[in-house]
N, C-alpha and C positions, 0 to 999 in steps of 0.2 A: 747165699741169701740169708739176711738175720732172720731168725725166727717171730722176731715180734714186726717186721715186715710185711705188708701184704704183697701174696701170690703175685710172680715176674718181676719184684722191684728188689732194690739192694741200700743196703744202711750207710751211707756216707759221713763221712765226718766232714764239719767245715772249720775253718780257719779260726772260729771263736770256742773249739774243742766242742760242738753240740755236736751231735749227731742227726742224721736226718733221710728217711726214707725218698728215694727215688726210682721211677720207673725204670727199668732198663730199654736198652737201646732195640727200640723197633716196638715197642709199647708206650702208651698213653695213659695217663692219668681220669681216672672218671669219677664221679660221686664225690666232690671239690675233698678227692685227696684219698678215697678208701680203699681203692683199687687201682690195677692197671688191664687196661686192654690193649690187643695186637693192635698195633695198627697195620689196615690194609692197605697194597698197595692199587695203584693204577688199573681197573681189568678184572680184580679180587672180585670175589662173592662178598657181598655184606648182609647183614641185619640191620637195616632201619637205625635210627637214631643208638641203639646198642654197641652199635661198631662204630669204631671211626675209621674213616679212609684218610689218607695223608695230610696231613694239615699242612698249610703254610703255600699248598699246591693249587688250590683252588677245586677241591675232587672231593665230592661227595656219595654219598650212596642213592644211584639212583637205580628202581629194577631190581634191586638187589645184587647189583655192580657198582664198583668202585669207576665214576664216570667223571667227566671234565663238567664242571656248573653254566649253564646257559649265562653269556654264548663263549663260553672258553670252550678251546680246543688243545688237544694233546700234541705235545712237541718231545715228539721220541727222544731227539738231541739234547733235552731240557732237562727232560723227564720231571714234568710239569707241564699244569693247563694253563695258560696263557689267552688273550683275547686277541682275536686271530688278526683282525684290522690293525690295532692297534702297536701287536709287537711285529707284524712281519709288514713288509711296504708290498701293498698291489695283490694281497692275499684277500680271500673267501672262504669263507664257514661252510664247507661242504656237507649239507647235510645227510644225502646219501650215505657217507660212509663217517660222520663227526668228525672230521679233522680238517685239519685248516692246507687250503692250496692257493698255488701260486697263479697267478691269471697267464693266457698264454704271452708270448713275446714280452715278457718282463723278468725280470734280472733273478734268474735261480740259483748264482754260486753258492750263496750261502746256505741255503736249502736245497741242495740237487731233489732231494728223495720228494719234495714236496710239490712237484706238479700236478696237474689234474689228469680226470678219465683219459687213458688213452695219450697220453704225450710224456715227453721226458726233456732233462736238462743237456741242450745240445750247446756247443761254445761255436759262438760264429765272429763275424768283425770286429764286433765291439763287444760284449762279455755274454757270458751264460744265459740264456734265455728259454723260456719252457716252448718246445714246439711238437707239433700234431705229429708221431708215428708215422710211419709209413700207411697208406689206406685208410687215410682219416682224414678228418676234414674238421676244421675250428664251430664250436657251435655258436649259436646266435649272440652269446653274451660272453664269448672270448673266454668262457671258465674252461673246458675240455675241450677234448675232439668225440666227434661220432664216428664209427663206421663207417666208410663209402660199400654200398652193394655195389653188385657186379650184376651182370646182366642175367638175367631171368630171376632175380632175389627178390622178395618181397620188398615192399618199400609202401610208408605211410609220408604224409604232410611233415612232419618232423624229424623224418631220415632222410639223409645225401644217396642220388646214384652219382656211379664215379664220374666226375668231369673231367677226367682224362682221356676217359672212352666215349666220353660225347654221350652219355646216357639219360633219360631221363624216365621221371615215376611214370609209369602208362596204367590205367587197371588195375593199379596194386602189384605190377612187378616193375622192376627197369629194365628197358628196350631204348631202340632206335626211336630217332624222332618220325613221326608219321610224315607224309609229303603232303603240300598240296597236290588234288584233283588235275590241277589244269594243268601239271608238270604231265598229266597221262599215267603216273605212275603211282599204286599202290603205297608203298613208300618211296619218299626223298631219301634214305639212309639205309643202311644193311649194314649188319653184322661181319667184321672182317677181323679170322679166324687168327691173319699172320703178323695182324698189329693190336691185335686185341682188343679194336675201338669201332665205335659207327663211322661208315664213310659215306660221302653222297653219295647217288649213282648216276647216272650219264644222263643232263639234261638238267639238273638239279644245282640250285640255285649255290655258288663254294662260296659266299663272302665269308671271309673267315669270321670267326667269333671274335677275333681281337679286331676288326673293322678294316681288316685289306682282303685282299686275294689270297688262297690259300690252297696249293696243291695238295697239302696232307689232306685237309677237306674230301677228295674226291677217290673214291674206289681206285684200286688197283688195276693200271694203267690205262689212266686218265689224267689229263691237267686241267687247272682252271683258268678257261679263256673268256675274257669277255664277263668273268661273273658266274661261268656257266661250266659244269665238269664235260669235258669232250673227250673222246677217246684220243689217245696219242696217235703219229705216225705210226701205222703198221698195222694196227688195232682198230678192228670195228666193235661195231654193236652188236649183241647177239640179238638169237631170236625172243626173247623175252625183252629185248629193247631194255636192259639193265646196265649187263656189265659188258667191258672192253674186253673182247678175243683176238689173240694174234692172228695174222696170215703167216703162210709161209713162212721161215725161217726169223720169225719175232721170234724173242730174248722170250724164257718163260719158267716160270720155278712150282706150278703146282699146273695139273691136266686140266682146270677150269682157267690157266691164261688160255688158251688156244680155242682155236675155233672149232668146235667136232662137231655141231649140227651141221653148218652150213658147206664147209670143206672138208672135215673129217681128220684134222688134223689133233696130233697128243701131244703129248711134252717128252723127248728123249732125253737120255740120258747124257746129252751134250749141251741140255737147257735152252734147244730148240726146238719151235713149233713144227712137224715133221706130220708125214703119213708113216700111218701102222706097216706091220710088216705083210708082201704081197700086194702093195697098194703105191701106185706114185703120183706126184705131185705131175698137172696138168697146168700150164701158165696158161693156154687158151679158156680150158675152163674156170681155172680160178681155184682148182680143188683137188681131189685125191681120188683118183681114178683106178680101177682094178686093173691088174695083170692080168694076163691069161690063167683060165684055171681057177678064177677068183672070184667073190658075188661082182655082179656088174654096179653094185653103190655099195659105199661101206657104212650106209644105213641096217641093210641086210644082214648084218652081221650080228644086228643088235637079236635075239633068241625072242621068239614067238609071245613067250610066257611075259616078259618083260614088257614088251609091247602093249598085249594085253592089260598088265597091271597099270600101264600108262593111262592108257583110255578108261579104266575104270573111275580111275580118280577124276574123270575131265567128267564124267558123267553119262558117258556111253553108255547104252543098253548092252546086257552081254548074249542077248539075241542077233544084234549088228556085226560083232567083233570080228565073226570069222568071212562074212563078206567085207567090212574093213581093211582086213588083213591082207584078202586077197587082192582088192584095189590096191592099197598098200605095195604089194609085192610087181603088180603089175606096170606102177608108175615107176618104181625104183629099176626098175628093167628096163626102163629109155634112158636110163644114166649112161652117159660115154666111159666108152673104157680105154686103157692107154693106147697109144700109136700101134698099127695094124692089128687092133683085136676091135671082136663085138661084141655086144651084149647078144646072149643066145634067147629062146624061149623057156629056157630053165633060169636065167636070174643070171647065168654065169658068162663071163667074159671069155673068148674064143678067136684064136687066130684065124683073121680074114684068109683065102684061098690066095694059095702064093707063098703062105708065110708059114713058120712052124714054131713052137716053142721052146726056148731052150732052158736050161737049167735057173737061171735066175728068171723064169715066168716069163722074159718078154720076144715079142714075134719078131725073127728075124728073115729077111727076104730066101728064100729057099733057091740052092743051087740051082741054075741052068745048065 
């Protein structure tokens, strides 16, 4: 630096042999010519009209940052503000965060980085395009994507529940769609744990969303006949008049396919609707009937306490419960039990006279 120089400039000679002070490189000239100052960049801390932020950029100090001038926005790849409409096609001045983004479904190669909230630069048939993340959904004005909630999330007027899971805002969470009344049922839709979406339930109106018939539409094992979710061949209704329960020997992958109120049937491990073990299936009755040795219903089987906790919920007095129980116990004791056994006075199935029991429970005719 020459000494007759001011502070960060340097003495140049020009071509007509004069010499002449200039700032150096990454400083500014101030006070027409008596000093230099840094220039800051992009992002920098500044002082007001004291400092300069990068000229030629369009970057000012505002805040006491070195910021892009309304309404320019910052182009990392530029490294300059630029006016966002103007230099990029189908872009947005995002105020949220000051920089310029691309709208969704319009052409991103040449800006991947510059999509909006929540989406990114995907290449599909015809070129680069900004589209919604996974679990999001496009907002009202094509600039981002939102969130999709998931079922039991809050959700206001301006948030998406997922439409993949059939969800909608209830109360300030997203659930299932409520039914009508005249369907009998509480709700038209339920929560279905092994598709991770609402399904109608038996009775409930399946015209799909896309305007045909639609078996996704309708709970696990059921189709839409007529408009209307029915239980499939092999499958009834349960007691709650909701969901489809196997009979016998239906196909079945969780213990609620099968019917256990009504015939007492679980799901084995061969992914059939079966009775428990000590219990057999009855074609005359329709159901699952005790061995010898065995409760005479495999109601019975369900434990006292559990019972109880049943009926409390229903609204039973817990002065009633144990004359309930005993009624309870007394009706479950006119259940038939398998071929040559009876129901006894203790609950229990018993080989009729003539017949004896053998090692796998059941009565066989005794030697003469």
């Amino acid at each position: 630096m020459h000494e007759e120089c001011p502070q960060s400039s340097a003495c140049l000679e020009a071509w007509t042999n004069h010499s002449y002070c200039r700032c150096m490189d990454g400083y500014f000239s101030k006070d027409q010519g008596y000093g230099c100052l840094r220039v800051k960049q992009f992002g920098e801390k500044c002082n007001g009209p004291s400092e300069i932020c990068a000229p030629g950029r369009n970057i000012d100090c505002r805040q006491g940052i070195c910021g892009c001038s309304d309404p320019n926005v910052w182009i990392p790849t530029e490294s300059r503000c630029v006016s966002c409409e103007n230099h990029i096609e189908n872009s947005y001045h995002e105020k949220e965060s000051g920089s310029c983004k691309i709208r969704l479904d319009k052409n991103c190669e040449r800006y991947p980085h510059l999509c909006g909230k929540n989406a990114q630069c995907l290449q599909n048939d015809r070129k680069g395009s900004c589209q919604c993340l996974d679990g999001h959904l496009p907002d009202v004005n094509q600039y981002g994507c939102l969130k999709l909630k998931n079922l039991g999330e809050t959700c206001t007027g301006s948030e998406f529940c997922n439409p993949k899971s059939s969800l909608s805002c209830k109360n300030g969470r997203c659930g299932c769609n409520e039914g009508d009344e005249a369907w009998g049922h509480r709700q038209s839709e339920v929560w279905d744990n092994s598709t991770n979406q609402c399904r109608r339930l038996v009775g409930s109106d399946c015209w799909g969303r896309g305007g045909m018939e639609s078996e996704n539409e309708c709970i696990t094992n059921a189709e839409c006949v007529d408009r209307t979710c029915r239980c499939r061949k092999g499958y009834n209704i349960d007691s709650e008049q909701k969901f489809c329960v196997g009979e016998f020997q239906s196909a079945c992958v969780a213990p609620t396919d099968c019917d256990s109120r009504k015939r007492g049937l679980i799901c084995n491990q061969a992914g059939e609707c079966d009775c428990r073990n000590f219990f057999t299936y009855s074609a005359r009755e329709r159901k699952c009937v005790g061995l010898a040795g065995t409760p005479c219903s495999f109601l019975l089987e369900e434990s006292k306490e559990r019972m109880f906790g049943k009926w409390k919920k229903r609204g039973i007095p817990i002065e009633e419960l144990e004359t309930k129980w005993t009624a309870y116990v007394e009706e479950q004791a006119k259940r038939p039990c398998a071929e040559n056994s009876k129901c006894t006075g203790n609950a229990t199935c018993e080989c009729v006279d003539g017949y004896k029991k053998m090692e796998d429970s059941k009565c066989v005719l005794l030697q003469q």
